[in-house]
C-alpha positions in Angstrom: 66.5 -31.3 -51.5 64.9 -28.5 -49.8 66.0 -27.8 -46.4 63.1 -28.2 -43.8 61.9 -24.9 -42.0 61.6 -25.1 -38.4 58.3 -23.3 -36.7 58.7 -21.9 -33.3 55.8 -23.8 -30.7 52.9 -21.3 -29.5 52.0 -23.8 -26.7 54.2 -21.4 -24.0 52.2 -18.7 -24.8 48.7 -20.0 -24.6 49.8 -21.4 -21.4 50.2 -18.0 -20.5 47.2 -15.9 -21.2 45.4 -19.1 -19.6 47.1 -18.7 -16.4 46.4 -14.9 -16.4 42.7 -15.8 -16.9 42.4 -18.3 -14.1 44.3 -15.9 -11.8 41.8 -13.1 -12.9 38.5 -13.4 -14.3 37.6 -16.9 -12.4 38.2 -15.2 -8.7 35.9 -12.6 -9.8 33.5 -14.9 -10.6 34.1 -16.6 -7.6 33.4 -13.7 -5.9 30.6 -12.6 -6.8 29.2 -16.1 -6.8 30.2 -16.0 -3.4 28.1 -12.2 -3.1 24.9 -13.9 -4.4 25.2 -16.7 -2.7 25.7 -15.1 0.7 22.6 -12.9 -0.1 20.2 -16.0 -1.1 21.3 -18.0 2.1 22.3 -15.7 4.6 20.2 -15.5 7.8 17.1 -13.5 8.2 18.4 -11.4 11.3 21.4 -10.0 8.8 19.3 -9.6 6.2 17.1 -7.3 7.9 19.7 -5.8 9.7 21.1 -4.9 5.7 17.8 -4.0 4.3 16.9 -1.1 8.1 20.7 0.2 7.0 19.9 0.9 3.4 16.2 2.5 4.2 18.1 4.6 6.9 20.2 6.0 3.8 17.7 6.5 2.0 15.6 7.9 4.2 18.7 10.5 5.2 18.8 11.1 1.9 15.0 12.6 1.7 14.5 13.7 4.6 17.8 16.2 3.6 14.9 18.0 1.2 12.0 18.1 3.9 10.7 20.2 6.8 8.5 18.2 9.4 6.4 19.5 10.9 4.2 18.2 14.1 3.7 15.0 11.6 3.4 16.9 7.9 6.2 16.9 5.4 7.0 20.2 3.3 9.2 20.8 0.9 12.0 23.1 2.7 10.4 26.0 0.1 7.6 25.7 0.8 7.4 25.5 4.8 9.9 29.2 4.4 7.4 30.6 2.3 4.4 29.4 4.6 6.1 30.8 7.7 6.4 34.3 5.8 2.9 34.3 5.5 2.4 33.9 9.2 4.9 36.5 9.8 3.2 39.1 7.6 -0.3 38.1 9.3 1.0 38.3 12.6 2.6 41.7 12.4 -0.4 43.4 10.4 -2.3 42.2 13.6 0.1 43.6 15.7 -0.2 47.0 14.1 -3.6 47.2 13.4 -4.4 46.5 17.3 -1.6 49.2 18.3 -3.3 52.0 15.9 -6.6 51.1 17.3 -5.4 50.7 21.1 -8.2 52.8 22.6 -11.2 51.5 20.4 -10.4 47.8 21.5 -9.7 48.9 25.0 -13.0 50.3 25.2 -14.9 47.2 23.2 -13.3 45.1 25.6 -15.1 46.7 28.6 -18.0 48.4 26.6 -18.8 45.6 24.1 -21.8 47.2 21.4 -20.4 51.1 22.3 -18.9 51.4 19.5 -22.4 50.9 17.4 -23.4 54.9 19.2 -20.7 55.8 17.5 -19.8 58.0 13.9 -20.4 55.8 10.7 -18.2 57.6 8.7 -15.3 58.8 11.0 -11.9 59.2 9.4 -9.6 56.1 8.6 -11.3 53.7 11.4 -14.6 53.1 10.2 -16.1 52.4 6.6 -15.6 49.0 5.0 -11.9 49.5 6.2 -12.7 49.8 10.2 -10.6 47.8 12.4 -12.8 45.4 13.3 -13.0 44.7 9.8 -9.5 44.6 9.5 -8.7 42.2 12.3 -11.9 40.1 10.4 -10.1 40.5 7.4 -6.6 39.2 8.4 -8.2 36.4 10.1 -10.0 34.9 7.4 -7.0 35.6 5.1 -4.8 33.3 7.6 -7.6 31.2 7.6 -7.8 30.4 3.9 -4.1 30.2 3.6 -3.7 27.3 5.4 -6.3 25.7 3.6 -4.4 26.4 0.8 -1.2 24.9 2.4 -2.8 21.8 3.6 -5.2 21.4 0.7 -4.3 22.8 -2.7 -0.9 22.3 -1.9 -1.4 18.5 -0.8 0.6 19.0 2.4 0.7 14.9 3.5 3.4 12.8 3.2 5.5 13.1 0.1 6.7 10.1 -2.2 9.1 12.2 -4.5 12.6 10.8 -5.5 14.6 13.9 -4.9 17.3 12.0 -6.3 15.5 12.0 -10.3 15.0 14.6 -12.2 11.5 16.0 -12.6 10.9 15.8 -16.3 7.2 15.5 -17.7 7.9 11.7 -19.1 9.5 10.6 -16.2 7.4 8.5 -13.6 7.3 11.4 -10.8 3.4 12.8 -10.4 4.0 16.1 -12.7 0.6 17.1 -11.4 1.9 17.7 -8.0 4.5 20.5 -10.2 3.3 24.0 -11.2 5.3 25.0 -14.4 6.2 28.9 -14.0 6.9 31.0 -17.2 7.3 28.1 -18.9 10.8 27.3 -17.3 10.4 26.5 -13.7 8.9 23.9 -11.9 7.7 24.5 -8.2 5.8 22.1 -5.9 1.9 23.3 -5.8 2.8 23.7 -1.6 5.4 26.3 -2.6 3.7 28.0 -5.8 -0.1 28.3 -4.1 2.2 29.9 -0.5 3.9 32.6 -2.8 0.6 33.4 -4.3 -1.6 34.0 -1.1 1.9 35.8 0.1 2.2 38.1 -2.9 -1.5 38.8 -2.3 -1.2 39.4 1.5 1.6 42.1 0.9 0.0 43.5 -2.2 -3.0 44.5 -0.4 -1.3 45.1 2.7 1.1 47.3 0.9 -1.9 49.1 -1.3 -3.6 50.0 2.3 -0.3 51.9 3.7 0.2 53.6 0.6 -3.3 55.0 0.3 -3.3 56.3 4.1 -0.2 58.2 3.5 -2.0 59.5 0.3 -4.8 60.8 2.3 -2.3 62.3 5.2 -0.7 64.6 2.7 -3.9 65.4 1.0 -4.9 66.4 4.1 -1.9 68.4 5.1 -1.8 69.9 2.2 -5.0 71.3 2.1 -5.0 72.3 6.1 -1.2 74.7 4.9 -3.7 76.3 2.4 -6.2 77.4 4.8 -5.9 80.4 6.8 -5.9 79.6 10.8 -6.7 81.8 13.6 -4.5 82.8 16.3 -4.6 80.3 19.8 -3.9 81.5 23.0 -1.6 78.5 23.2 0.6 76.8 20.1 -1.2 74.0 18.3 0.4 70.7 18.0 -0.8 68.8 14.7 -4.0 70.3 15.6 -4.6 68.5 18.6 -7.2 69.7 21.1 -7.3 68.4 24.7 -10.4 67.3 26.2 -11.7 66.9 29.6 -15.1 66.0 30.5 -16.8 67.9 33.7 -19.3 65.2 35.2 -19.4 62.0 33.4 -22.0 60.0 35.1 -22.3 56.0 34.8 -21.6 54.1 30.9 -24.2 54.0 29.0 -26.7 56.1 31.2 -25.3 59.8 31.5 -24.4 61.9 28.7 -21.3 62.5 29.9 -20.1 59.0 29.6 -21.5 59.3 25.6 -19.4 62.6 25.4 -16.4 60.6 26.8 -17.1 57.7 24.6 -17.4 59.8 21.3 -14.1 62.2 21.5 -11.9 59.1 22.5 -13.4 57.9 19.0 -11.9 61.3 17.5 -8.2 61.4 16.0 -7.5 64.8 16.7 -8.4 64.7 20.1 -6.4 64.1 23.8 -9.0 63.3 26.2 -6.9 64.8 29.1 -8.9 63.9 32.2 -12.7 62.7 33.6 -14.2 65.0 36.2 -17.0 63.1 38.6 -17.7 64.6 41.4 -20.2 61.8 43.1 -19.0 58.4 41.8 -15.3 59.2 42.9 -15.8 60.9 46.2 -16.2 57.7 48.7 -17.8 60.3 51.0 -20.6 60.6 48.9 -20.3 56.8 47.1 -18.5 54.4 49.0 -19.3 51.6 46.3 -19.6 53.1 43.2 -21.1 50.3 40.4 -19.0 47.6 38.9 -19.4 49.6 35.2 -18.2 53.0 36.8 -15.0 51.1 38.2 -14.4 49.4 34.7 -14.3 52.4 33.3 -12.0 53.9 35.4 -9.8 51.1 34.9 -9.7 51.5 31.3 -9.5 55.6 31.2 -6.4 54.7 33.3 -4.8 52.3 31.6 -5.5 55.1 28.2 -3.6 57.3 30.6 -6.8 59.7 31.2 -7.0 61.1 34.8 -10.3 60.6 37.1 -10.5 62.7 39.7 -13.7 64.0 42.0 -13.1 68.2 41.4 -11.4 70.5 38.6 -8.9 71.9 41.4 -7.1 68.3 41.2 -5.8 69.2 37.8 -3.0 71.4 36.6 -3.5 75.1 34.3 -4.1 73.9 30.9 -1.0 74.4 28.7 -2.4 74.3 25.2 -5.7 74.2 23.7 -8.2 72.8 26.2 -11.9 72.1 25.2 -14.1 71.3 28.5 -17.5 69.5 28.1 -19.9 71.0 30.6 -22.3 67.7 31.1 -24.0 68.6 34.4 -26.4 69.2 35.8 -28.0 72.8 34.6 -28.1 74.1 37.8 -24.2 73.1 38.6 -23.1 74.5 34.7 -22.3 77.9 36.4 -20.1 76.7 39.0 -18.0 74.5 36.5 -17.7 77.1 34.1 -16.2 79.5 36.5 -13.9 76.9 37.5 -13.1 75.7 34.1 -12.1 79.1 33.1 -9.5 79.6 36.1 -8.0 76.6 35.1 -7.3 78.1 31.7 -9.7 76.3 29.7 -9.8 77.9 26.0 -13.0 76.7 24.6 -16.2 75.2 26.3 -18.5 72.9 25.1 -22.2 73.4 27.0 -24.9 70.9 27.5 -28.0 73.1 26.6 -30.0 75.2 28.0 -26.7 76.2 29.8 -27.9 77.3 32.5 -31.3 77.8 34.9 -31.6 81.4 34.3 -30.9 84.1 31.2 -29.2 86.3 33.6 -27.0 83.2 34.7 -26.0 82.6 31.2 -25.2 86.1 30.4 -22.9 86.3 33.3 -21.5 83.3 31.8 -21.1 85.2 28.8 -19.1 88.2 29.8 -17.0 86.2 32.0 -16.0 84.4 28.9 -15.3 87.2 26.9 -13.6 88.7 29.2 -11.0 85.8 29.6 -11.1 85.5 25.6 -13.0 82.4 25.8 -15.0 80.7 23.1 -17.7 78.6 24.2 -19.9 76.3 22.1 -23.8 75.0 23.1 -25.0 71.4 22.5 -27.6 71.5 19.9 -27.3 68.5 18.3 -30.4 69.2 16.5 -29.0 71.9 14.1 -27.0 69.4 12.8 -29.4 66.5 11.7 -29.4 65.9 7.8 -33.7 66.0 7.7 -33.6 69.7 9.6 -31.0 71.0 7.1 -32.5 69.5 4.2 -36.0 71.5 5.3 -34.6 74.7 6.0 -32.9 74.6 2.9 -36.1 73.3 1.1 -38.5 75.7 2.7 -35.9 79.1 2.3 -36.1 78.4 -1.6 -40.1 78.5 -1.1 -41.4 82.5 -0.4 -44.1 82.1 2.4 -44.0 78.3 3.1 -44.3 76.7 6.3 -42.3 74.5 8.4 -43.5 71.9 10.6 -40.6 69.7 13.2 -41.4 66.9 14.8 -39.3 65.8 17.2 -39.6 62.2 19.2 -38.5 60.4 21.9 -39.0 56.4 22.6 -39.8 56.4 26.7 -42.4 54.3 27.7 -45.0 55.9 29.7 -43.9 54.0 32.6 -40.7 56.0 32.3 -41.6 59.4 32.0 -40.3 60.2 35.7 -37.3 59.0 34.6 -36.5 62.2 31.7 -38.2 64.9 34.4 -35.0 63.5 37.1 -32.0 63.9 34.2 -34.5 67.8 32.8 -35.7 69.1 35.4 -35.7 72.2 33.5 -38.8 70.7 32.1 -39.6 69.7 28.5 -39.8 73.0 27.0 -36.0 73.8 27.6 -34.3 70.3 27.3 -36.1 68.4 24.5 -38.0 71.2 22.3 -35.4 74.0 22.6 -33.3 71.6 20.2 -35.8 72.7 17.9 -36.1 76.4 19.0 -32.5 76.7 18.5 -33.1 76.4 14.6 -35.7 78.4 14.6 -33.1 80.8 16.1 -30.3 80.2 13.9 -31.7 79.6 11.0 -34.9 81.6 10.4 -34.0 84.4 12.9 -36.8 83.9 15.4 -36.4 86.2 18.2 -39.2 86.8 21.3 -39.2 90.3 20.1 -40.2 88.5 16.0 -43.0 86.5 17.2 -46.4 88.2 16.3 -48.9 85.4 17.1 -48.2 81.9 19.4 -50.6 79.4 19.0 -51.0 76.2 21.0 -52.8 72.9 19.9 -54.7 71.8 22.8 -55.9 68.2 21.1 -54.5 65.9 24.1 -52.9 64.1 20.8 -50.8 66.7 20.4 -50.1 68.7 23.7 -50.8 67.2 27.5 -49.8 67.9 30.7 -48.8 65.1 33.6 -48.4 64.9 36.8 -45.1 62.8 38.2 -43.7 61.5 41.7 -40.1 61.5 41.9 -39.4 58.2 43.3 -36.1 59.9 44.6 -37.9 61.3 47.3 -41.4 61.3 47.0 -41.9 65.1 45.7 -44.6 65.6 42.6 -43.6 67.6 39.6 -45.7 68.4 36.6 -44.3 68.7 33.0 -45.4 67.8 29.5 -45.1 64.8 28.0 -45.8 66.4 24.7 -46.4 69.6 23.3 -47.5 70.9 19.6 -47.1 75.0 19.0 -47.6 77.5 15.9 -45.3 80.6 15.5 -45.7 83.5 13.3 -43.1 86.1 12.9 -43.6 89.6 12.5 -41.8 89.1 9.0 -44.4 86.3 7.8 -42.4 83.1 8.9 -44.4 80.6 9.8 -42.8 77.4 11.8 -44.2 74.9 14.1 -43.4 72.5 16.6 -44.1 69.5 18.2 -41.8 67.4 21.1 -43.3 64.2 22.4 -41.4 62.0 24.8 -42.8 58.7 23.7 -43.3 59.2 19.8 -41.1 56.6 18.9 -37.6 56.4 17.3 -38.4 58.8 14.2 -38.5 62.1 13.8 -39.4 64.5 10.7 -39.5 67.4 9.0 -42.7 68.5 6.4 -42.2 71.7 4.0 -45.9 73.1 3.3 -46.8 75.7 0.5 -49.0 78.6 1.7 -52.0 76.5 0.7 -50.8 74.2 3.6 -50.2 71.2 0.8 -47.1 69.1 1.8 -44.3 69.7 -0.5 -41.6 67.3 0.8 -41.0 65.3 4.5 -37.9 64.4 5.8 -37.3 61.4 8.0 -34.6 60.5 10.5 -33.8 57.9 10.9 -35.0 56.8 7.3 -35.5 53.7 5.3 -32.2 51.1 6.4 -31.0 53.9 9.1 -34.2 53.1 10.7 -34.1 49.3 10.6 -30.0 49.2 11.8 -31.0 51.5 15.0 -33.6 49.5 16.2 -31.6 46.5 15.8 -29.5 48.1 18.2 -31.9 49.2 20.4 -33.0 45.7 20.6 -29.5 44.4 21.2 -28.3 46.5 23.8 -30.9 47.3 26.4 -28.8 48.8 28.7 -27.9 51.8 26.4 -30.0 55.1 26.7 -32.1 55.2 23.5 -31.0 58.4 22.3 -27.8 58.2 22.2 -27.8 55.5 19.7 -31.1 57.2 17.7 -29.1 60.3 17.9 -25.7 59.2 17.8 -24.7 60.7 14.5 -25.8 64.3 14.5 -24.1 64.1 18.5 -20.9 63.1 16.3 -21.2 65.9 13.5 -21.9 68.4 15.9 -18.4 67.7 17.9 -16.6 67.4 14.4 -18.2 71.2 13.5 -16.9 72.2 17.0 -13.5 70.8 16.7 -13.2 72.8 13.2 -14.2 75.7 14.7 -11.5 75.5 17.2 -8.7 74.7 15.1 -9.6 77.0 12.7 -11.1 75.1 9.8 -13.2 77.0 7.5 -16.4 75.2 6.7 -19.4 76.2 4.4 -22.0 78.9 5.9 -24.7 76.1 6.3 -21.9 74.6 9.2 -20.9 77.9 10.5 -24.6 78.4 11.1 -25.3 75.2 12.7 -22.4 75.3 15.9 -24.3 77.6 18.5 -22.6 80.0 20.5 -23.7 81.5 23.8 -24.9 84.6 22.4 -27.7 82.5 20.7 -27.6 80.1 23.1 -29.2 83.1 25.7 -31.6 84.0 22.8 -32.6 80.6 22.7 -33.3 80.2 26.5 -35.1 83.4 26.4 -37.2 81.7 23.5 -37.9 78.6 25.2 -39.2 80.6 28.7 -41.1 82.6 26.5 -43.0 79.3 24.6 -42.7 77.4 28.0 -45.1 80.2 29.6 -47.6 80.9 26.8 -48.1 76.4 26.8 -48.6 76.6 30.6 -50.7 79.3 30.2 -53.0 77.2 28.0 -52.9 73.9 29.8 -53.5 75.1 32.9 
């Protein structure tokens, strides 16, 4: 019989993997039962209360990637970047205003001066002036921000920082600019480092090419050969002070002032007006004359009522004689005992001949240069004639030169000339005929006048001043002939308009070539600005450019610049400036002689 094997029961152990599981997995259950069951029916004060504290973390959690920004959200990125921007604009402001302190001074007092002013002076004008500058930075800021708040969809942001940016994901990959292919950058950030990089580029070009031009320029000045100063240059700058400036916009004084504080190589060291700033003569000067003092001050220019206020010059000292003629002696004397080394003269200098060659000796005697104001000799139309009719054996040469008073006004130019016509206005043009086709009173062979009332008239005015008649011309037309067959003529007429010429005629008297100035858009911009500014003598903007080029000859001259023989020619000295006077007394007498 086969014994009977006993099997040991398994009920223990089931017993205890069932009480592990019931201790275990069922209070889990329980728990979480509990969880949901709490969040279905628990009150709607907690549940709100639950639902604020999770936004609040989440919010934290965004706002951890943002800048705001009076209401705007930017990506941290791309608020840095667009701060830079205004940082670079700011400080380009800054230094463009501080280069161009005495321009914007004067703008701010002067408003439309500037338009009397050089077109092409060095660094400030030209398509890169300041004014354009400032424009410039402006509308750059300008169009950055539209960038920023456009382009770069600057509103409020709905990214998950939390999720990667990948192209399938369900982020808005069109707010993401892929870079090289790698990098991903929010369009804010991208388009603000492109208009940055564009900014500093161009900023950064416009440095580089005025240090270009300041070492082209110093090198060329070590090659040239410079004369010997009385005083030590330094950097080639000239001080400047101006002997009777008058009121803004009505003396030519003032336009003198005006145009050398537009010149870089120039110190304009003090204004001398002896009326306007002696109370006992003015008590109340005008409201214009006191701006401008205000302005020269704050420039750090002195205004004072006589040259004896001022120290001995200590360097090289240009003084603008802008006077009356008859007071030109008396500040030339004083000019050169306060050490002045060059003097700029209005023209005709001075009443007499034997004034101005007193003048002369005095000066070189005291090794003093000194320059006359004929503007004229500098015009583009009179050059291109001269030049024109000197390549021409035997042709003639016929100046016109205008003025635009109204007829109304012609007592008005006999109070600022009283030399008369002859010697302010149509010497301008005898002083070419001096310079540059050697016409002496001793050279002329026959004088001819055109009496036609169209061309050459005599008037009578009362000086509403106080009540005293004067006669002068109000225009005049003249043939010369020189001993060595040149034959030139002129004509001056105050009220001929804005434009003046210049005809080349063969020897048949058939016109070869004219010469305008102003010409074609010249012509249109000046009486824009004749129109505009009202206030302004007309001359000095008609003739506001060979004004400019005759003071940039001048200022050559003194620091030794060698220009061409055309230039040379063109900046009168005294000596001619007596053979010119003599010239115009010798034509003034032979017209009055005529239209008696």
């Amino acid at each position: 019989m086969t014994p009977r094997i006993r099997r040991r029961s398994t009920q223990p152990r089931l017993s205890l993997w069932k009480n592990l599981y019931t201790a275990t997995i069922i209070p889990v259950l329980l728990l979480c039962q509990n969880i949901a069951f709490a969040k279905l029916f628990e009150s709607k004060k907690r549940k709100l209360a639950r639902l604020h504290a999770e936004l609040a973390k989440l919010e934290e959690e965004r706002l951890e990637h943002l800048v705001v920004l009076f209401g705007y959200e930017f990506d941290k990125l791309g608020f840095y970047t667009a701060t830079s921007i205004f940082l670079v604009l700011f400080v380009a402001s800054i230094v463009q205003l501080s280069r161009s302190r005495r321009k914007w001074k004067r703008l701010a007092v002067f408003g439309g001066a500037d338009s009397t002013m050089s077109q092409s002076t060095e660094y400030r004008k030209g398509w890169m002036s300041s004014k354009r500058n400032i424009s410039l930075l402006i509308a750059t800021a300008i169009f950055s921000y539209y960038v920023i708040f456009n382009l770069g969809r600057a509103t409020k942001y709905n990214v998950d920082y939390n999720k990667p940016r990948k192209r399938g994901s369900s982020v808005d990959t069109q707010r993401f600019v892929i870079v090289l292919g790698t990098y991903e950058l929010d369009e804010t950030t991208f388009y603000s480092l492109l208009v940055t990089s564009i900014v500093v580029l161009v900023a950064l070009g416009y440095n580089i090419g005025i240090v270009c031009r300041k070492l082209q320029e110093k090198r060329s000045q070590n090659q040239q050969t410079t004369k010997v100063n009385a005083f030590p240059k330094e950097d080639d700058v000239i001080d400047v002070i101006v002997v009777d400036c008058g009121l803004p916009k009505k003396d030519i004084g003032w336009f003198h002032l005006m145009q050398f504080l537009d010149m870089s190589n120039i110190n304009v060291r003090a204004v001398v007006e002896p009326f306007y700033l002696d109370k006992a003569k003015c008590p109340q000067p005008p409201q214009s004359f006191l701006d401008l003092v205000s302005v020269l001050q704050d420039l750090d220019v002195k205004c004072v009522k006589s040259l004896g206020q001022l120290d001995p010059c200590q360097r090289q000292t240009l003084c603008v004689l802008a006077g009356r003629t008859d007071k030109n002696p008396q500040y030339f004397r004083e000019c050169i005992g306060l050490g002045a080394t060059h003097i700029y003269l209005e023209p005709p200098g001075a009443v007499s001949v034997g004034e101005l060659k007193t003048m002369s000796n005095v000066a070189n005697v005291r090794g003093v240069q000194v320059y006359m104001g004929y503007h004229k000799t500098c015009s583009p139309y009179i050059e291109k004639a001269v030049t024109l009719s000197q390549s021409i054996p035997k042709s003639h040469v016929f100046f016109c030169h205008n003025e635009n008073y109204f007829k109304q006004d012609l007592h008005r130019a006999l109070i600022r000339h009283p030399e008369g016509m002859v010697r302010s206005m149509a010497s301008q043009e005898l002083a070419v005929l001096v310079t540059q086709f050697g016409v002496t009173t001793d050279s002329v062979k026959a004088f001819k006048v055109n009496t036609n009332k169209l061309f050459s008239e005599k008037q009578t005015f009362c000086n509403k001043a106080n009540g005293i008649e004067v006669s002068d011309f109000s225009r005049v037309a003249f043939k010369i002939v020189t001993t060595n067959g040149r034959s030139v003529s002129v004509m001056a007429d105050r009220c001929g308009g804005v434009v003046s010429f210049a005809v080349v005629k063969s020897i048949a008297g058939k016109e070869i070539k004219k010469f305008l100035s102003p010409d074609g858009d010249s012509a249109s911009r000046i009486e824009h600005e004749l129109r505009r500014d009202t206030e302004m003598m007309h001359q000095f903007t008609i003739e506001g450019e060979d004004y400019m080029e005759l003071k940039r000859r001048v200022v050559d001259s003194i620091i030794g610049k060698e220009g061409d023989s055309k230039s040379s020619r063109s900046v009168i000295s005294i000596q001619d400036g007596i053979e010119v006077l003599r010239l115009s007394n010798y034509c003034a007498q032979e017209i009055e002689s005529v239209l008696q």
